[in-house]
Residue frames as a rotation matrix with the C-alpha (Angstrom) as fourth column:
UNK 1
0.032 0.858 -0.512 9.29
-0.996 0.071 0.058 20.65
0.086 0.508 0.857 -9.89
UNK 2
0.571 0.509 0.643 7.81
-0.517 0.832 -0.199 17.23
-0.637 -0.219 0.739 -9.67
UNK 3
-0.404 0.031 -0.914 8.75
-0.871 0.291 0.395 14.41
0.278 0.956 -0.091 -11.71
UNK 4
0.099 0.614 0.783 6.17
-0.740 0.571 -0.355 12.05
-0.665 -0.545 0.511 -11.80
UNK 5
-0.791 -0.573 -0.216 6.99
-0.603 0.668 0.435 8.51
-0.105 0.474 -0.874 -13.75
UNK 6
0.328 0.792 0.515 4.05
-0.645 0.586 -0.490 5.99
-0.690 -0.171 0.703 -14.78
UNK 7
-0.712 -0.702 -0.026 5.07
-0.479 0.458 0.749 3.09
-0.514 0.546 -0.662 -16.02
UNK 8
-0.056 0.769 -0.637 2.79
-0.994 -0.105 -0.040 2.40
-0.097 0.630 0.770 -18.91
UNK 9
-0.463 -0.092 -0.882 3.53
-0.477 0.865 0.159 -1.49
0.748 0.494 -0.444 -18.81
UNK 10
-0.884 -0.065 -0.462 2.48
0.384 0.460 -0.801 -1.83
0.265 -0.886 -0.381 -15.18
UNK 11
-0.830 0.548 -0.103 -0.31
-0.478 -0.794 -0.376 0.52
-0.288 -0.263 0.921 -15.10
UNK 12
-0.707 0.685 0.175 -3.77
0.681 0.726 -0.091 -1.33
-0.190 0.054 -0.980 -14.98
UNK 13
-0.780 0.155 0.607 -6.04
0.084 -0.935 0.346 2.02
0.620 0.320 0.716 -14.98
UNK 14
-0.308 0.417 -0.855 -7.47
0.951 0.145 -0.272 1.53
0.011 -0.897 -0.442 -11.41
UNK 15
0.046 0.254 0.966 -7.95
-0.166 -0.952 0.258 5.63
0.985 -0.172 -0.001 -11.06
UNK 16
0.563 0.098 -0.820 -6.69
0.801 0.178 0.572 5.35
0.202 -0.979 0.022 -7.86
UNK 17
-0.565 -0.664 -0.490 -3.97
0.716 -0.690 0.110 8.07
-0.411 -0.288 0.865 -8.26
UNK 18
-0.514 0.514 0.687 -6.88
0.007 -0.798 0.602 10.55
0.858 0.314 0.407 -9.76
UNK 19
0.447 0.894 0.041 -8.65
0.277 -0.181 0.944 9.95
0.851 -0.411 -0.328 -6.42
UNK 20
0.592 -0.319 -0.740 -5.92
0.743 -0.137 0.655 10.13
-0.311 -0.938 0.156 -3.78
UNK 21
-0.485 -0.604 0.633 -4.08
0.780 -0.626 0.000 13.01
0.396 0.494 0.774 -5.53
UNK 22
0.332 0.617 -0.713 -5.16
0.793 -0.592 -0.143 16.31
-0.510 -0.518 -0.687 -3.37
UNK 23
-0.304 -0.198 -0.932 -3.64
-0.331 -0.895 0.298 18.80
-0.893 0.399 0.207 -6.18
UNK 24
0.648 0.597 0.474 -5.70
0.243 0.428 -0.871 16.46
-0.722 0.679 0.132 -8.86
UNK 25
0.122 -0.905 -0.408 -2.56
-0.688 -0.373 0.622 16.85
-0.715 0.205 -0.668 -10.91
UNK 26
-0.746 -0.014 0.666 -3.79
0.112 0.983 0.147 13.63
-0.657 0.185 -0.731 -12.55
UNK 27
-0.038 0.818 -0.574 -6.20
-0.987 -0.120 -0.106 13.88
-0.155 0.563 0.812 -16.28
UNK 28
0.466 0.452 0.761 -7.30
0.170 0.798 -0.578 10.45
-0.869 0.399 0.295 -18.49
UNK 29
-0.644 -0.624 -0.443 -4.96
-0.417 -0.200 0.887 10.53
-0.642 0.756 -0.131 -21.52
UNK 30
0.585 0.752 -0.304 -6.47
-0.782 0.424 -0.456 9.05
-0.214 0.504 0.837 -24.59
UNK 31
-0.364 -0.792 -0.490 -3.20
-0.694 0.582 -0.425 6.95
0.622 0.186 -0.761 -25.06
UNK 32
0.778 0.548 0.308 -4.23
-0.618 0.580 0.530 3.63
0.112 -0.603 0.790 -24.25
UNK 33
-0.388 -0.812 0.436 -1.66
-0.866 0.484 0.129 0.71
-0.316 -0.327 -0.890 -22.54
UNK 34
-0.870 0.171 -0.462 -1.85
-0.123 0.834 0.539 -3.05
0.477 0.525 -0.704 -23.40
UNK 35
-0.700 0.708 -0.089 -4.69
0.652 0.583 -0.485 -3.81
-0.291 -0.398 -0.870 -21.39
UNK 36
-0.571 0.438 0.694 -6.47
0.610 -0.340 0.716 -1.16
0.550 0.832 -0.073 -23.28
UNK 37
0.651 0.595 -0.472 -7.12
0.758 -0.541 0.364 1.72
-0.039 -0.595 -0.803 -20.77
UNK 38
0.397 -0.226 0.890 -6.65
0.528 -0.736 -0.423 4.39
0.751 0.638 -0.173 -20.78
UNK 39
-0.236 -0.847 -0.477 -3.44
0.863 0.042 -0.503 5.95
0.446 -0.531 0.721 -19.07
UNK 40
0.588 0.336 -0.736 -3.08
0.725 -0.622 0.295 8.70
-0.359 -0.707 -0.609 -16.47
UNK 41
0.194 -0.825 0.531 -1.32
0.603 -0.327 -0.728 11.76
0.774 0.462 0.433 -17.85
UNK 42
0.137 0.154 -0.978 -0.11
0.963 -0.252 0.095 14.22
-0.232 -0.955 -0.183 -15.68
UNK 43
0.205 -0.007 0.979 -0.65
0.615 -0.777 -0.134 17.77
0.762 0.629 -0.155 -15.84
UNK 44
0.431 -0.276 0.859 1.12
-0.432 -0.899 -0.072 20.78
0.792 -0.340 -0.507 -13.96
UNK 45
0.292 -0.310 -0.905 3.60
0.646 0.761 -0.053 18.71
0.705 -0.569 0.423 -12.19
UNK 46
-0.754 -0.476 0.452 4.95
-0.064 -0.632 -0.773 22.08
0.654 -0.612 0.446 -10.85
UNK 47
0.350 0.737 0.578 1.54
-0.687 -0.218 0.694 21.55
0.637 -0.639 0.430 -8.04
UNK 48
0.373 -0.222 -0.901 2.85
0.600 0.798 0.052 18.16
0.707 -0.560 0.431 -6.82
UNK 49
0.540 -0.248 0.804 3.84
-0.727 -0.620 0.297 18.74
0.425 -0.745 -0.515 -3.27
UNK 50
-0.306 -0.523 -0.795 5.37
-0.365 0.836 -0.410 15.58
0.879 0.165 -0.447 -3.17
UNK 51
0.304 0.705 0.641 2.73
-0.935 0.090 0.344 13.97
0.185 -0.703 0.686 -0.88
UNK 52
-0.689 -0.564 -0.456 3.78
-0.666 0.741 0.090 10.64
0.286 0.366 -0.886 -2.51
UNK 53
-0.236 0.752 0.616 0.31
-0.349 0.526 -0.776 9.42
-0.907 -0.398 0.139 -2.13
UNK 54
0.831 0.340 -0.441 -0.48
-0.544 0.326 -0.774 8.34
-0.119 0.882 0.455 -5.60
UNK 55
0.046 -0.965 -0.257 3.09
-0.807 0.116 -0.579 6.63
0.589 0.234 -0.774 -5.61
UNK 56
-0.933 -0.297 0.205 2.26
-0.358 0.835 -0.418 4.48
-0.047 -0.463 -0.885 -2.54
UNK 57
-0.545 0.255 0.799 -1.13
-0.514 0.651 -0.558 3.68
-0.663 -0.715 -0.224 -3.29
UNK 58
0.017 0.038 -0.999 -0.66
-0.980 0.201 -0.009 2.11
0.200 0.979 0.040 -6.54
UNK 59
0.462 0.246 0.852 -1.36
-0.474 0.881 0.003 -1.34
-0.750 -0.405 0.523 -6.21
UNK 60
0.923 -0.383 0.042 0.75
0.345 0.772 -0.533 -2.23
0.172 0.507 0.845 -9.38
UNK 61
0.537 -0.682 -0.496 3.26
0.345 -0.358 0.868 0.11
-0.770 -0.637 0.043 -8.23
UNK 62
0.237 0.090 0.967 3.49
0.967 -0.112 -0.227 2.27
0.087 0.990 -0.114 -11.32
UNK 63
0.762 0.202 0.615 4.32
0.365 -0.919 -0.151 5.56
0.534 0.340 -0.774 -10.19
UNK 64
-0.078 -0.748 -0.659 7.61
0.992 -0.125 0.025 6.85
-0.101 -0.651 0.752 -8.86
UNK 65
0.769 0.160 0.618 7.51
0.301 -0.945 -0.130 10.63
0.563 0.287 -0.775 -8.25
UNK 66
-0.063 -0.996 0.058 10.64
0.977 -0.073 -0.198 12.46
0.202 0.044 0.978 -7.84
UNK 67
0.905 0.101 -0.413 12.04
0.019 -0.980 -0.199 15.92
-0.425 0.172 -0.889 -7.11
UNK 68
0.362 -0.559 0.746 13.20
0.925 0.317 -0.211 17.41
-0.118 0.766 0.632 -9.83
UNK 69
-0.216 -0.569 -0.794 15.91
0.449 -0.780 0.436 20.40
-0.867 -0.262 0.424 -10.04
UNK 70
0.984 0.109 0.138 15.89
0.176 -0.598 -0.782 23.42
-0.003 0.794 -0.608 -12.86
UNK 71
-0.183 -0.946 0.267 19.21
0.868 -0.028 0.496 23.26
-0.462 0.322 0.826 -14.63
UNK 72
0.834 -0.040 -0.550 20.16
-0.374 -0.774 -0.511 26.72
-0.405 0.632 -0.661 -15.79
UNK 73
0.599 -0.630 0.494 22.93
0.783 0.332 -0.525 26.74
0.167 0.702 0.693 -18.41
UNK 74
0.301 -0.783 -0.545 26.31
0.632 -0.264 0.728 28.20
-0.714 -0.563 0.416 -17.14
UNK 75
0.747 -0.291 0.598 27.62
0.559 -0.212 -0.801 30.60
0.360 0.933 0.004 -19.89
């Protein structure tokens, strides 16, 4: 599964990563950031295909998206 990172201090709310996002994996939170927009949240990260388009064409460079592993617990 995905992990997708937005750094809420860096984030301007361009809606560039809702348009270049081809599994739209991207909503409008209501949670607003200092500049008083309103943040990207992200929803079903398990779609990301790790395209890493929304990651490079952030112009404030707010989004790092990762793959991320399922830890199972050893017993």
């Amino acid at each position: 599964m995905a992990i997708i990172k937005i750094d809420k201090t860096s984030c301007k709310g361009c809606d560039i990563c809702y348009a270049v996002c081809p599994k739209k994996i991207f909503v409008r939170s209501q949670n607003r950031n200092q500049y008083g927009t309103n943040m990207p949240e992200v929803v079903n990260p398990e779609n990301c295909t790790y395209c890493t388009m929304c990651e490079r064409m952030c112009p404030d460079g707010a989004i790092l998206v990762e793959r991320g592993e399922i830890i199972e617990d050893e017993d």
